[in-house]
C-alpha positions in Angstrom: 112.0 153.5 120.9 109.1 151.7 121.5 109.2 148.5 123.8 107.6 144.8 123.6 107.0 142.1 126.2 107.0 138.6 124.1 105.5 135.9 126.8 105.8 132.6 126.2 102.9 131.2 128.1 104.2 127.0 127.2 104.6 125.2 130.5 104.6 121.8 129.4 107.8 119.9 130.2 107.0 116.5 129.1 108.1 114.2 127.6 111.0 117.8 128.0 110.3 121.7 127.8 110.8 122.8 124.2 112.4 126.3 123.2 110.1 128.8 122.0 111.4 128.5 118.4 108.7 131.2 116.5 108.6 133.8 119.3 112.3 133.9 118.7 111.6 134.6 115.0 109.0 137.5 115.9 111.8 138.7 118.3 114.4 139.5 115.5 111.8 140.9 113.6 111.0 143.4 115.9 114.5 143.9 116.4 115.1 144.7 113.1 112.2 147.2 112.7 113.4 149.6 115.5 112.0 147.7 118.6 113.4 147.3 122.2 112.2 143.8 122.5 112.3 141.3 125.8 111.2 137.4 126.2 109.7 136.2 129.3 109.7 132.7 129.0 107.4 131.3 131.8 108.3 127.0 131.1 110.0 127.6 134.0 108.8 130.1 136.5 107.4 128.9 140.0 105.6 131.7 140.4 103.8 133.2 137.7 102.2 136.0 139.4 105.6 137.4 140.5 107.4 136.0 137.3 104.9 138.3 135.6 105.3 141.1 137.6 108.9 141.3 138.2 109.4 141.3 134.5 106.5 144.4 133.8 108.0 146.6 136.4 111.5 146.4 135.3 111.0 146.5 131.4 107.9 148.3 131.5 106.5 147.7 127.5 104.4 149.4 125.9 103.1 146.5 124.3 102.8 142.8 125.3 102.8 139.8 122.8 101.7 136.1 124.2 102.2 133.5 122.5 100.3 130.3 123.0 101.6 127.3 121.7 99.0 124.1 123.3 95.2 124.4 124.6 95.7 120.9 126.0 98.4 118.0 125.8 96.6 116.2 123.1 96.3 113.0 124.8 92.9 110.9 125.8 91.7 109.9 127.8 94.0 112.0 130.7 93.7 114.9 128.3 94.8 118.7 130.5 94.0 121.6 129.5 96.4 124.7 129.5 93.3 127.2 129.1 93.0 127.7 133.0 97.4 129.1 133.6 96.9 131.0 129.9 93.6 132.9 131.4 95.5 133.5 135.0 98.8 134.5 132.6 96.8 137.5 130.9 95.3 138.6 134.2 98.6 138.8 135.3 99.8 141.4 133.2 96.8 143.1 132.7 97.2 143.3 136.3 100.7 145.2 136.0 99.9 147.5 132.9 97.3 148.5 130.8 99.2 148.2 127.6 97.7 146.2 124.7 98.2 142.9 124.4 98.2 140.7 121.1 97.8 137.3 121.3 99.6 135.0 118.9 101.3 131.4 119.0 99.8 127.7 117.4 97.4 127.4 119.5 95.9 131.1 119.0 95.7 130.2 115.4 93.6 127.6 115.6 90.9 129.3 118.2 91.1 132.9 117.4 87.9 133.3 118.2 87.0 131.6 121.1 90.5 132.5 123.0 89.6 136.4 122.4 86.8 136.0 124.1 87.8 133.5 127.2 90.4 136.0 127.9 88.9 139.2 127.1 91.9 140.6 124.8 90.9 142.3 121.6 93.7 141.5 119.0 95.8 138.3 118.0 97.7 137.6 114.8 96.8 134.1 113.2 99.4 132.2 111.8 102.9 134.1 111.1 103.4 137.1 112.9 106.6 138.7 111.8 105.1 141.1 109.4 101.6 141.0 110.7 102.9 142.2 114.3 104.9 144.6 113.8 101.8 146.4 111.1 99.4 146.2 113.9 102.0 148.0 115.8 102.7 150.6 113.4 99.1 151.4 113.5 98.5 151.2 117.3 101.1 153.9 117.5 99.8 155.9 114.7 96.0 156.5 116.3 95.0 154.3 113.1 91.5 152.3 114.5 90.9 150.7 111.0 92.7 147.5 111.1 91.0 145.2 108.2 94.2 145.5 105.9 96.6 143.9 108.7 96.8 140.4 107.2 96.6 137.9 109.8 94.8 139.6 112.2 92.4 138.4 114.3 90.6 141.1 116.1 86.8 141.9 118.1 85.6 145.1 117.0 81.8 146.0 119.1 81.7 142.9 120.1 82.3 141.3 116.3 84.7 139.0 115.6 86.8 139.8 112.7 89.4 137.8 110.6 91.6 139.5 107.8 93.2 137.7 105.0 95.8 134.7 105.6 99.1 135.4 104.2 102.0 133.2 104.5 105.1 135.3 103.3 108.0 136.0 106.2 111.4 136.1 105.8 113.3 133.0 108.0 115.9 132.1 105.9 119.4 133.2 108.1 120.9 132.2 111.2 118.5 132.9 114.1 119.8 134.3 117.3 118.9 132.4 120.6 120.2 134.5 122.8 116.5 136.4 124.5 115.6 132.7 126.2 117.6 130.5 128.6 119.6 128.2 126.0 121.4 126.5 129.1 118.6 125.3 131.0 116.7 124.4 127.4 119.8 122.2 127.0 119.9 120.5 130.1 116.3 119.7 131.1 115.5 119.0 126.8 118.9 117.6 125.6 118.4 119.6 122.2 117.7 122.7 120.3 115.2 122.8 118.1 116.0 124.7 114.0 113.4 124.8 111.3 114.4 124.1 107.5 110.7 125.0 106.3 107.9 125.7 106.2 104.7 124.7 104.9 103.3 121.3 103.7 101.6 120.1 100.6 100.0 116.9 102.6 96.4 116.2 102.9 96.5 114.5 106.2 92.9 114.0 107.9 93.5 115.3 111.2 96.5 117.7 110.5 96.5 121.4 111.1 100.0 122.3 109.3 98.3 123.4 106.3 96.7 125.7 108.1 99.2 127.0 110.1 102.1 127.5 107.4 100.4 127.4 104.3 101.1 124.6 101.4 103.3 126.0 99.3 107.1 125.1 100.4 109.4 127.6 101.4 112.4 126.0 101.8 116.1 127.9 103.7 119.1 127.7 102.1 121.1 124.3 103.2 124.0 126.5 104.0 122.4 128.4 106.0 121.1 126.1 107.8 124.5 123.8 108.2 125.4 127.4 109.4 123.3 127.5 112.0 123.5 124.2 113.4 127.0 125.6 114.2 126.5 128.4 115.5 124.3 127.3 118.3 127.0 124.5 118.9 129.8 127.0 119.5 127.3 129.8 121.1 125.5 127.9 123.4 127.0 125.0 123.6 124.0 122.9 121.9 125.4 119.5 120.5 122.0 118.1 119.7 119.3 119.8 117.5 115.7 118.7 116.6 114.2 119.6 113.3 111.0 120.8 113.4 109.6 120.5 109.8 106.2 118.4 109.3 108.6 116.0 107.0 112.1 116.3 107.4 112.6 114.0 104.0 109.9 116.1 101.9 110.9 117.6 99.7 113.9 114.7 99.4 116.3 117.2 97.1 116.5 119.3 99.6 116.3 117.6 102.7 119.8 115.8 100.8 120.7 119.5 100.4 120.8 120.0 103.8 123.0 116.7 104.8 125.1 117.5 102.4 126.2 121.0 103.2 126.0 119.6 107.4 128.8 117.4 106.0 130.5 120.0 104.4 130.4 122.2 107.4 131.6 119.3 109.8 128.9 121.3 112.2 129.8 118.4 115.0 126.2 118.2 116.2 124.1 115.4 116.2 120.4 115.6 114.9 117.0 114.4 114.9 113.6 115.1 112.5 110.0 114.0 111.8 110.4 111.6 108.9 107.6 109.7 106.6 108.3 106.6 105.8 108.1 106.6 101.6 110.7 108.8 100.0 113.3 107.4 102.4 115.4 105.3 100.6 119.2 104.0 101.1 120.8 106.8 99.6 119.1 109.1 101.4 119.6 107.8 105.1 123.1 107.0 104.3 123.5 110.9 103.9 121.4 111.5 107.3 123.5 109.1 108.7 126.8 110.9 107.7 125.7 114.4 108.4 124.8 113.3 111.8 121.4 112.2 112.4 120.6 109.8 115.1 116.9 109.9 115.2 114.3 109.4 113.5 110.1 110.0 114.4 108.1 108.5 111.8 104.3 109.9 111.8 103.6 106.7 111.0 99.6 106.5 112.8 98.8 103.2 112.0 100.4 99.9 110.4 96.5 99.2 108.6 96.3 100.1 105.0 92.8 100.3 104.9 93.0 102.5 108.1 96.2 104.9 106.2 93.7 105.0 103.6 91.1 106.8 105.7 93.7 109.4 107.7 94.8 110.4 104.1 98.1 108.9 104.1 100.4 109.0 101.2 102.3 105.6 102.0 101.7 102.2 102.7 101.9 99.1 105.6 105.0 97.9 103.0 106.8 101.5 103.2 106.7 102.1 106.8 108.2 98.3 107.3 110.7 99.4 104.2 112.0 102.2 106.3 112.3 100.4 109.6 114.4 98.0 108.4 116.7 100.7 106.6 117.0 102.5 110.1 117.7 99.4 112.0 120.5 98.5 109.1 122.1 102.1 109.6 122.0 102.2 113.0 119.7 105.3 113.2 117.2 105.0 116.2 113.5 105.0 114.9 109.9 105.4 116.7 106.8 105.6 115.4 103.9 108.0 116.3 100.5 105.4 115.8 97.0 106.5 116.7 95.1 103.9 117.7 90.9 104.0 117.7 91.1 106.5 114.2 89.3 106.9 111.5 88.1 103.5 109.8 89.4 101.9 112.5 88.1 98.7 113.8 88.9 95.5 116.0 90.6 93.9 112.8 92.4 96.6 111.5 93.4 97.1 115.7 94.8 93.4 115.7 96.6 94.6 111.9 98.4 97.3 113.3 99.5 95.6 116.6 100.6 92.7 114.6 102.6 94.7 112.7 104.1 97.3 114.9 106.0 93.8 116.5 107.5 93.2 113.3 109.1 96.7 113.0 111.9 96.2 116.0 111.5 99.9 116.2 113.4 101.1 119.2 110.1 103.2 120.8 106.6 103.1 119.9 104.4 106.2 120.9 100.8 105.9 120.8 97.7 108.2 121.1 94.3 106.3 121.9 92.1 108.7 119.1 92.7 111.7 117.5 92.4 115.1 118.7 89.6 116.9 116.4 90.8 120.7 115.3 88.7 123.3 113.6 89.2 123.6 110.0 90.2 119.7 109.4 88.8 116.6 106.9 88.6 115.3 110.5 85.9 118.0 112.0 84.0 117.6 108.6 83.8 113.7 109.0 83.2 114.4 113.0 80.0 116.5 112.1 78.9 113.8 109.4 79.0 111.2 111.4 76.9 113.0 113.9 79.9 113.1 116.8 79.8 116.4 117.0 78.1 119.9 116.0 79.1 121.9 113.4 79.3 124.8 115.5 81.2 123.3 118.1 84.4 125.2 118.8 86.8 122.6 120.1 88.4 124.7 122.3 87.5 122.2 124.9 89.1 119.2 123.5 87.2 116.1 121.7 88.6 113.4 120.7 87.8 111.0 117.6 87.2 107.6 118.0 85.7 105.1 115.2 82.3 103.9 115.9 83.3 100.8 115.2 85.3 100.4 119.0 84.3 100.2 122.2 85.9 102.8 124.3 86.6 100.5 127.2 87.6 97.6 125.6 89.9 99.6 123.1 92.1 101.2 126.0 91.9 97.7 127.7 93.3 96.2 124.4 96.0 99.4 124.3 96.9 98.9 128.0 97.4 95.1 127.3 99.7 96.2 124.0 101.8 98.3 126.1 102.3 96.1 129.0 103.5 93.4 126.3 105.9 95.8 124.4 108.0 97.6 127.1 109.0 100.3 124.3 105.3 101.4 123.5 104.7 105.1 125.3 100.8 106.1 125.6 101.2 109.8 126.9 97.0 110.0 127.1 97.2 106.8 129.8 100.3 107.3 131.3 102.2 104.7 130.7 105.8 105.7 130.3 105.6 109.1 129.8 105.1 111.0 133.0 107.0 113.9 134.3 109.1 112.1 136.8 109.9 109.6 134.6 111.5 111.6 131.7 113.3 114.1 134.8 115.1 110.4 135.9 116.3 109.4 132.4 117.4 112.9 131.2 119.3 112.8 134.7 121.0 109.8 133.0 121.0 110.9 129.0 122.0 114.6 128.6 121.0 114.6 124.9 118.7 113.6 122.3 115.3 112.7 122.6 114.5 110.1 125.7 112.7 107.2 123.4 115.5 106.8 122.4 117.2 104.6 125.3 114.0 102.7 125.4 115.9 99.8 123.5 113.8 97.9 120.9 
């Protein structure tokens, strides 16, 4: 029986450390195709040179998967890279054994190319890897060199960079087990799980890379299964607060009623939180949130302007976002909104618009990201390059930032400062106001579960 190493290189804990959710899924794939398969999870290792170590010489695999998740925090202007402990990750193990390595994760995805060759590994797998993996592998093991047919993979061949066709097709509908990471600590130091109910997204936002990533067709788990799930990491590992990780929790709005109801049903006992839009979230609906558990809401709101919605692509309006506020303060649910401020059309009057606004919302948190971080492959890089901001062969692996033309840098973080100084629930990870690491350790201290805004008042 072959053996694989799955590294999760994620060492971000703020605003709290979040389970490796998709590295679990590749886990049970390989599981399930005749693998021996370990995680190291290195969110919380000391040491990664020993960490790394420790973990080669005892489970000594043949093959080693890392997954990256983030190249940076996504914040200006104190944006970090992660680039620099992924690099010193890789020449760990390739310090402890010459097997292959395949590179995977978010993060991969979007920089295939560029990552390959800043670490000096030869394969990755874009995008899903459940099927794709466990191909390569198959071939790897066979003596087969000619990889163009594994879908997903992104791979340097005499010094060419080479990416095969995108498919978006693996199987995640049924209860996935936990039980490779450290669910305990996850629980402690995050106050949640996390559980997906789909994936893909049919959404055009400017600036998003979920397309990408899972495709836009819906694929969509069975509520049951998923009302199944919820308690089975509740009586497993003792989880009694999940976070859904979907784009839109309320998109498609049958099924995301689907899912409450069959959470009722199952009287799971576990409290819940989601990503949310603000249109197609109406009475009915939140009532049924409400009842199945939900507690939480995060609205990817990015701006209370209509003419700056407009330009980000957004399917909703200044009216809808207020609409669904007031709905969530009425049922009791706890509601933030993510707001970007400095995007595209942005400008000092649609600024004054959307602080003017965000008052009237009496949402209990506010969290706010001064530009937007530019990806490859995004309406965003193509408006970027128009506007002359940057190249178009810029790879973005260091991270740039849009910011309308129509701002002043200075003057729009002076503005941003003075918003958040006013409104004690506003967070702004990019200036560090509210959101640093010692800050989040001393509330979660306090609040063992669900996510920390959420005792922000408001």
């Amino acid at each position: 029986m072959k053996s694989v190493l799955l590294v999760s290189a994620n060492q971000e804990k703020v605003p709290y450390p979040v389970a490796p959710l998709g590295i679990l899924y590749v886990a049970r794939a390989l599981q399930k195709n005749g693998f021996k398969v370990s995680i190291l999870d290195l969110c919380f290792s000391t040491n990664i040179s020993k960490s790394v170590k420790d973990c080669v010489e005892s489970f000594k695999p043949d093959f080693v998967g890392v997954s990256i998740r983030n190249v940076d925090n996504l914040s200006f202007p104190g944006s970090v890279s992660y680039l620099p402990e992924v690099c010193e990750i890789i020449k760990q193990i390739n310090a402890n054994t010459s097997s292959p390595i395949i590179l995977g994760g978010s993060a991969f995805s979007l920089f295939p190319e560029p990552i390959l060759r800043l670490t000096g590994c030869k394969l990755g797998i874009v995008g899903e890897g459940e099927n794709a993996f466990i191909l390569l592998l198959r071939k790897i093991i066979n003596f087969e060199t000619d990889f163009n047919f594994v879908p997903n993979l992104a791979w340097i061949s005499d010094d060419k960079f080479c990416l095969n066709k995108l498919c978006h097709d693996a199987d995640f509908d049924f209860v996935l087990e936990r039980g490779l990471i450290n669910n305990r600590i996850y629980n402690k130091l995050s106050g949640m799980g996390n559980l997906q109910a789909k994936r893909g997204c049919k959404f055009k936002c400017a600036y998003c890379t979920y397309p990408f990533l899972e495709g836009r067709a819906y694929r969509l788990r069975s509520a049951e299964l998923i009302a199944q799930e919820m308690q089975f990491v509740k009586n497993k590992y003792n989880t009694g607060h999940v976070f859904f990780v979907d784009s839109v929790f309320n998109y498609p709005t049958d099924h995301a009623a689907a899912i409450c109801k069959a959470i009722i049903k199952k009287k799971a006992r576990v409290t819940w939180s989601c990503f949310a839009w603000p249109h197609r979230l109406n009475k009915e609906l939140l009532g049924l949130m409400k009842k199945a558990g939900c507690t939480h809401i995060e609205f990817g709101s990015d701006s209370l302007s209509e003419g700056t919605l407009d330009s980000l692509r957004k399917p909703f309006s200044v009216r809808d976002i207020i609409s669904a506020s007031k709905l969530c303060k009425e049922s009791g649910i706890k509601f933030c909104h993510y707001v970007i401020f400095g995007a595209l059309g942005e400008n000092n009057r649609s600024l004054k618009e959307s602080f003017d606004n965000i008052r009237k919302l009496k949402s209990t948190a506010i969290i706010a990201m001064v530009g937007a971080r530019i990806y490859p492959g995004t309406e965003l890089k193509r408006l970027s390059v128009k506007q002359g901001l940057i190249s178009e062969d810029e790879d973005l692996l260091q991270p740039r930032f849009y910011i309308s033309p129509s701002l002043d840098v200075k003057d729009l973080l002076a503005k941003v400062s003075k918003f958040a100084s006013d409104n004690p629930n506003c967070i702004v990870p990019g200036m560090g106001i509210m959101s640093s690491e010692k800050i989040c350790q001393t509330l979660r201290k306090h609040y063992k579960d669900s996510p920390l805004w959420g005792y922000l008042g408001g």
